[in-house]
N, C-alpha and C positions, 0 to 999 in steps of 0.2 A: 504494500500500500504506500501510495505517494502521495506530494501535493502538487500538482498540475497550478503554474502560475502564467497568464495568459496575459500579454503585453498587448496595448495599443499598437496596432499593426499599421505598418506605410502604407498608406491610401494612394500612392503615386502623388502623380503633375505638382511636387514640389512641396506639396503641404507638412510644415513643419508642428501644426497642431489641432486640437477639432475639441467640438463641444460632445460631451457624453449626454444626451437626448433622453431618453427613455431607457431603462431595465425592461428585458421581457423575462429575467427570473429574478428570485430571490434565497436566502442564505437558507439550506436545508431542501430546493430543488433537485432533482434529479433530471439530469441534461441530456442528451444524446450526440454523439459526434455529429459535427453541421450544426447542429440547434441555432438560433440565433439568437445571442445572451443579449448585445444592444445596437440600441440605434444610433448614430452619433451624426452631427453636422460639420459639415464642410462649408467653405464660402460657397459650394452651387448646391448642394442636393444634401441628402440623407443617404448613409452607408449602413447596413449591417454589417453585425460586426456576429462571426460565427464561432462555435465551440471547436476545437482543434482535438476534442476527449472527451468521452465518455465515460462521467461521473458524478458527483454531490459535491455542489456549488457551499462552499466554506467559510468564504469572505467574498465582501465588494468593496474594493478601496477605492474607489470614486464613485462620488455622488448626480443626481442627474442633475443639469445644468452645469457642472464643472466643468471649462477647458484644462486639455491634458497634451501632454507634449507625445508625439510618437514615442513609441517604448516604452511607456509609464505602463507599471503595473495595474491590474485594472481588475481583476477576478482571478479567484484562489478557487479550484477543482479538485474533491480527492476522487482518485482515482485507484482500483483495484489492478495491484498485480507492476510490471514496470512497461512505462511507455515510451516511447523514441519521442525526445524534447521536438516541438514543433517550431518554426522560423520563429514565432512569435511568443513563444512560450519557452517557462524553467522550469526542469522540477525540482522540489523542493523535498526531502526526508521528511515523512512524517514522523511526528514524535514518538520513540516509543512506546507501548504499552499496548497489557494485554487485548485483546480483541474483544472482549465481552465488557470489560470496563471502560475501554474507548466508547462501545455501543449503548452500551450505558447511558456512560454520561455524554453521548451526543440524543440520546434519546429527554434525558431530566432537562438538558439545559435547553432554554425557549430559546428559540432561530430570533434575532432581531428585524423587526420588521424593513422592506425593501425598501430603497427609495423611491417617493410614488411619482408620477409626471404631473405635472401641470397644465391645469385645463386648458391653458392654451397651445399645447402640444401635444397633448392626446389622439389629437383631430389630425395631427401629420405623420404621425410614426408612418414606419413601412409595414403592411402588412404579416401579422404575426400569426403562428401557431392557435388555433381555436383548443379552447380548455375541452377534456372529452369528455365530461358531467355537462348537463345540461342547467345545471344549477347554478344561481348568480354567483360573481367571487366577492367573496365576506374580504374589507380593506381592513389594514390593523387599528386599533384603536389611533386618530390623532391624526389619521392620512389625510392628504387633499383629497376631496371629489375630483372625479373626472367626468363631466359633463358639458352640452352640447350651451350658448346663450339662453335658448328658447326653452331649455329644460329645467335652467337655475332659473329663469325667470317666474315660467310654473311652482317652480317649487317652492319659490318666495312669496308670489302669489296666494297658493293653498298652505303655506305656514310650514311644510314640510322641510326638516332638516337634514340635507343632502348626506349626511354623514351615519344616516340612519337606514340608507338605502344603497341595498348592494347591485353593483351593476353585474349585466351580463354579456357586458361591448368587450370590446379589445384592451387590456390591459385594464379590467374590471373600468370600464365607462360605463355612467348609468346611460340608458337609452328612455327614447319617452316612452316604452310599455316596462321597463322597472319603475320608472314611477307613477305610470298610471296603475299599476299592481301594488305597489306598497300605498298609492290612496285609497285604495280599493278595500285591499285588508284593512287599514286602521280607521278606514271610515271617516274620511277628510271632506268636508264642504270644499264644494268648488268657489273657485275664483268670486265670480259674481256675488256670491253671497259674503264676503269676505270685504264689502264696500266700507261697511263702518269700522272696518280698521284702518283703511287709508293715510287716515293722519293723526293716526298715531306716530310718538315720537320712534325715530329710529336711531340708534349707534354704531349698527355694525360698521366694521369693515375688513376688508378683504385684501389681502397681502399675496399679488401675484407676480412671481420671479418672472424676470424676462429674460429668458432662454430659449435656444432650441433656435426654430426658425422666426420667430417673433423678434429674438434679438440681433437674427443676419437682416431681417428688414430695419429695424431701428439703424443700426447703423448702416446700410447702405442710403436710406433716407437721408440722414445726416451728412454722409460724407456728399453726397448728389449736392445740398442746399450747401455744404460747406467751400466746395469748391467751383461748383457753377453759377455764375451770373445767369440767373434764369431771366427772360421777358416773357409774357404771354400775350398773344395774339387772339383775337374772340371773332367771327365771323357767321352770319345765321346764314343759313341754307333751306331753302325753298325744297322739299324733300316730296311733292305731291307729287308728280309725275312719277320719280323714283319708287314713290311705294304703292301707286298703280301700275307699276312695269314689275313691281316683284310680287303682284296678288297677281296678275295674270301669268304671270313665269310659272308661279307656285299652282294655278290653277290646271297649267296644261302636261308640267313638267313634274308637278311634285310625288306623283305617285311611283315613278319609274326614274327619276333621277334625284331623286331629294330635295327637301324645303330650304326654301332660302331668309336666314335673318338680313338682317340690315349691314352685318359684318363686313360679309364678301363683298357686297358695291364697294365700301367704305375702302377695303382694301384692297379691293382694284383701281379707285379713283386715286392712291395713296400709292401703288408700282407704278400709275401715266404719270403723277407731277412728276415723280420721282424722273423719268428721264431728263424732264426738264430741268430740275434743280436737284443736282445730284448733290450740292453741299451740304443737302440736308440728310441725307444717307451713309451717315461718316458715325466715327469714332475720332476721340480727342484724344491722345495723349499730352498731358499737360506736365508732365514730369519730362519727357524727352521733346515737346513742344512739336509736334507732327499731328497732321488731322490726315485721316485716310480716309481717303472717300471710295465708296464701295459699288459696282456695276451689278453685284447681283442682292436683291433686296430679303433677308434674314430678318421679318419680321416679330419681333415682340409683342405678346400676346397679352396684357397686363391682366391674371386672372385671378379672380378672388376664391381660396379655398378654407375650409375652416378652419386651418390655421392659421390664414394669413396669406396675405400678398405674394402670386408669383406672377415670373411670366415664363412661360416655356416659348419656345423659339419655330414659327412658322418658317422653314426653311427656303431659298428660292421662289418666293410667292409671287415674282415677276413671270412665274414658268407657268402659272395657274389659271385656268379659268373660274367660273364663279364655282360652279358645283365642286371642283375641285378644291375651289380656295373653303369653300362652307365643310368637306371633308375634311378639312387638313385641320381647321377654328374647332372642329367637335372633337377629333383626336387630341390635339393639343389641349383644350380646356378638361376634359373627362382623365386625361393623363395625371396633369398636375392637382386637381378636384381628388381622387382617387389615389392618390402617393405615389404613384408609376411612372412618373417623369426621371428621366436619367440624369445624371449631371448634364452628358452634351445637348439635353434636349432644354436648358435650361441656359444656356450662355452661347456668345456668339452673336446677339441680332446686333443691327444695324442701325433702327429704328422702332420706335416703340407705337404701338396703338390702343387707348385706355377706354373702357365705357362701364359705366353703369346701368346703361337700358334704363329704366323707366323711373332711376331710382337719380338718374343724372341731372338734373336741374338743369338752372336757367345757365349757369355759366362755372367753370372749374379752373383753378389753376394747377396741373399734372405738373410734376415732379419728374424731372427726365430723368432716364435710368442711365446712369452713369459707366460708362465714357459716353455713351450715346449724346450726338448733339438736337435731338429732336423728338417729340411724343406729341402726338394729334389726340384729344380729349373728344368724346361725343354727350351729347347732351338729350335729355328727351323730347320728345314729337310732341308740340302744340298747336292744336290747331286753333288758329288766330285769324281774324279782319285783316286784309291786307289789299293797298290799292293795286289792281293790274287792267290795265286800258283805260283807263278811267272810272273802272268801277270797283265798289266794295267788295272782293271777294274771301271765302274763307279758303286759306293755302295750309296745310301742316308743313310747319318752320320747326328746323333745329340747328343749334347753337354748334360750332365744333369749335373747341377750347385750346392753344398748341403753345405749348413752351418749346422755347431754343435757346442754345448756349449763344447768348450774347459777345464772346470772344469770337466765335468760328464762324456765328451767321447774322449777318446784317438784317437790321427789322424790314428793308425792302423786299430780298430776298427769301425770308419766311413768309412775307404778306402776299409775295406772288405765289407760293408753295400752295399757300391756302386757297389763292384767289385761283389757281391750277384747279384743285381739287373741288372748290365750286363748282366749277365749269362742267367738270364730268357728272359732277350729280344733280344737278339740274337739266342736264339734257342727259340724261343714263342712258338711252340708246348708242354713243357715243363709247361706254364702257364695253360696249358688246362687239364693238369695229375694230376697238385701237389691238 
């Protein structure tokens, strides 16, 4: 019998350190070679991190949200019998003593409970092992909840305290039928009736680390506004014709080649300026003071997943038609939504394109994704009074919102970019020719 000591492993392309994420075990597990002990982050993506032996997990010497340098120690395995030390692993001599007294006293002494994730990264792990009981997993006394907004909202709502309620998600997350089943059992008033508590006084609060991939968005944010002279540009677009040309697309086309959102025009109108203003198609380096401007268009997808802000990377989307481009927008967003996005699928654009759909307002100032010199913002459809020939008529208008690095692109040059890109969606028949 050994002690199997399992090292932070070189993740390649340079990376000197990374954040430990989430545990998918804890002290008194039993693992299997492969298993996959944790999740950890990189500046692009999420890595597993697998077991190199099969055995009973000992110790965790780092905690989740810790960054750790390659090669740090990171999980202590005993293991039965002797095993061939793996690249990233030591082993260690277990302590002497006898076999039933060992077993013993690993049976008396209580395993310390694991360290739990954090709700706001529960929501991004990578895909884990499903527990084979069908029964919720019981958190140790004192752990964080791991649940969804709209589930802690409910829960605050109907008085229920989340620490009461075992989940039966990924890495014990409540889901909303654990807690529609624990109000169920305990016989909790709904919501509505719950009005004359309102304003009642309230004290809580809630102490959430920022880790994991929350905290690779904090600071790419930061660095984006730290180092970029952002300007924004605001232009409304006349979109009627456009979204009578994509009800009849969708009408004659949509069952046999697929439905079209407002996406694909957008970022077909977004590869035509682009020939013409290819300044805005670039990366800055500002450290070696070079802008490369790029012929083939590696669109950024900027998409919102529950954990948080990504963008996975439409590749070549100048090579795409619409149905193509709306293939490539539902791949990309379902990847990154769903954990499945690769690091390459996640770095590399060119240019960025943001929306909120219907949730987008009258006007936004996007945050360019850095080095990137440009990101086009969309806004939602209003339909409004507007004069055309002389008369009153009602047009659905929308807002497109676009920041550029102020160093590398003159406010002329973005204002043609945009005034480009009116052009095509105002006469969208035009996007189906070029």
């Amino acid at each position: 019998m050994s002690i199997q000591t399992i090292k932070m492993p070189d993740i390649g392309e340079g990376i000197a350190e990374v954040e430990l994420v989430v545990w998918h075990v804890k002290v008194g597990d039993v693992v299997a070679e492969d298993q996959i002990l944790a999740d950890v982050m990189t500046d692009k993506a999420t890595v597993e991190i697998p077991s190199s032996v099969a055995g009973t997990v000992v110790a965790l010497n780092v905690s989740a949200g810790q960054v750790v340098a390659v090669g740090t120690e990171i999980i202590h395995i005993e293991v039965q019998g002797s095993v061939q030390p793996a690249a990233d692993a030591a082993v260690v001599p277990a302590p002497a003593a006898a076999p039933a007294t060992a077993l013993a006293a690993a049976k008396a002494a209580p395993a310390p409970p694991a360290p739990t994730p954090t709700p706001a990264l529960a929501t991004v792990a990578a895909p884990q092992l499903a527990p084979t009981a069908t029964a919720p997993l019981a958190r140790p006394r004192g752990a964080l909840s791991i649940a969804a907004p709209a589930v802690r909202r409910q829960a605050w709502e109907l008085g229920i305290d989340l620490g009461c309620v075992n989940g039966s998600g990924p890495a014990g997350r409540i889901t909303q039928g654990d807690l529609d089943a624990h109000a169920k059992r305990a016989g909790h008033t709904p919501a509505s009736a719950l009005a004359d508590q309102r304003y009642a006084q309230r004290n809580t609060e809630e102490a959430i680390p920022v880790i994991g991939l929350r905290r690779k968005i904090a600071q790419k944010m930061q660095e984006a506004k730290r180092r970029i002279p952002h300007f924004t540009y605001v232009e409304e677009i006349d979109v009627t014709e456009l979204e009578d040309l994509r009800a009849r697309l969708n009408s004659q086309y949509g069952a046999t080649r697929g439905r079209l959102t407002l996406l694909p025009f957008l970022i077909r109108a977004m590869v035509l300026a682009v020939r013409e203003h290819p300044e805005v198609n670039a990366r800055y380096d500002d450290d070696a003071g070079v802008v490369t401007r790029y012929g083939a268009v590696h669109l950024g997808m900027a998409t919102q997943t529950n954990g948080g802000l990504m963008v996975p990377v439409i590749r070549h989307a100048e090579t795409l038609d619409l149905w193509a481009t709306a293939s490539a927008v539902l791949r990309a967003s379902e990847a990154a939504r769903n954990g499945k996005a690769a690091r390459d699928d996640l770095s590399g654009s060119t240019i960025t394109l943001t929306s909120l759909g219907a949730l987008g307002g009258i006007v936004s100032t996007p945050v360019i994704n850095h080095p990137e010199v440009g990101i086009v913002g969309t806004n939602r459809i209003v339909e409004r009074p507007m004069i055309k020939g002389g008369l009153v008529v009602a047009r659905k208008m929308m807002n497109l919102s676009s920041s550029f690095d102020h160093r590398v692109v003159d406010g002329m040059y973005a204002a043609e970019f945009i005034q480009k890109m009116r052009g095509y969606l105002e006469c969208p028949g035009t996007l189906l020719l070029a």
